[in-house]
Structure formats: C-alpha cells, structure tokens
C-alpha angles and dihedrals in degrees: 000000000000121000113259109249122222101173142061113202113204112210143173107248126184107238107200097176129026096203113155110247095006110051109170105221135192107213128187116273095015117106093202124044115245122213116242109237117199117247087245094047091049095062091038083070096040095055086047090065088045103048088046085062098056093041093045090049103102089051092083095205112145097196085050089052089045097055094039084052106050084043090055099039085051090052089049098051093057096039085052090046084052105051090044089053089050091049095054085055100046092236127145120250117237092228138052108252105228115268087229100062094234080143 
C-alpha cells in the first residue's frame, strides 16, 4: 500500500500551457515538463486498460497481455499514488472507486 503523507510542499512550478485538463508544467529538479492529468482522468485511463485486457483475453497473445498488463500496473500504480494522496489529506475523490475492489 501507499506511504502515509504528513506533509504538503508548496512550490513554484512553469506552467507552459494552461489547457484545461492537460496543462503541460516545468517543475524544480526535472530536465523535461510532465502533463497534469485529473484525478478522474487519471482512472478513466486506468479502467480503459482494464477494460482492453478483458476484452483482448481470448486473444491468447502473450506479447498483447504484456503490454495491457504493464500499462495497467503502471496506472495503478499512479491511481493508487493518487487516492492515497487524497486520503492524507483528507480530500474526496472525483470518481466512485468500484464496489468489487479490481482496483
């Protein structure tokens, strides 16, 4: 599981474009900019991969579920990452987590 946060940094960040849900930001100590993805956004994608993978299953190509599955781990990973951030700072989430726990 995630590591509990007790802290908030405040920090200056570049932001070379303003585009609602995809501004592109410069933040201290990284070389490229990143995009900000919304939290809702964020597990749009991720139940996307997921739902590719059930629907590729019967394909029975092991290079396909590879791929689907190191998409979706990596999504996880950051939906997790977010949740986890929301929680330490007792925010709400944008989205309704799943009843089932696929998450």
């Amino acid at each position: 599981m995630g590591r509990i946060l007790n802290f908030m940094k405040q920090i200056e960040i570049e932001i070379l474009s303003d585009t609602i849900n995809c501004p592109v930001v410069s933040v201290p100590g990284r070389k490229y900019p990143g995009v900000v993805i919304q939290g809702d956004s964020l597990a749009i994608l991720y139940g996307l991969a997921v739902e590719i993978e059930m629907q590729t299953a019967s394909i029975h190509d092991e290079e396909i579920a590879a791929t689907i599955d190191h998409l979706k781990r990596k999504l996880s990973a950051y939906v997790e990452e977010y949740e986890t951030t929301m929680k330490a700072h007792g925010r709400d989430l944008p989205y309704s987590k799943p009843q089932s726990g696929n998450q």
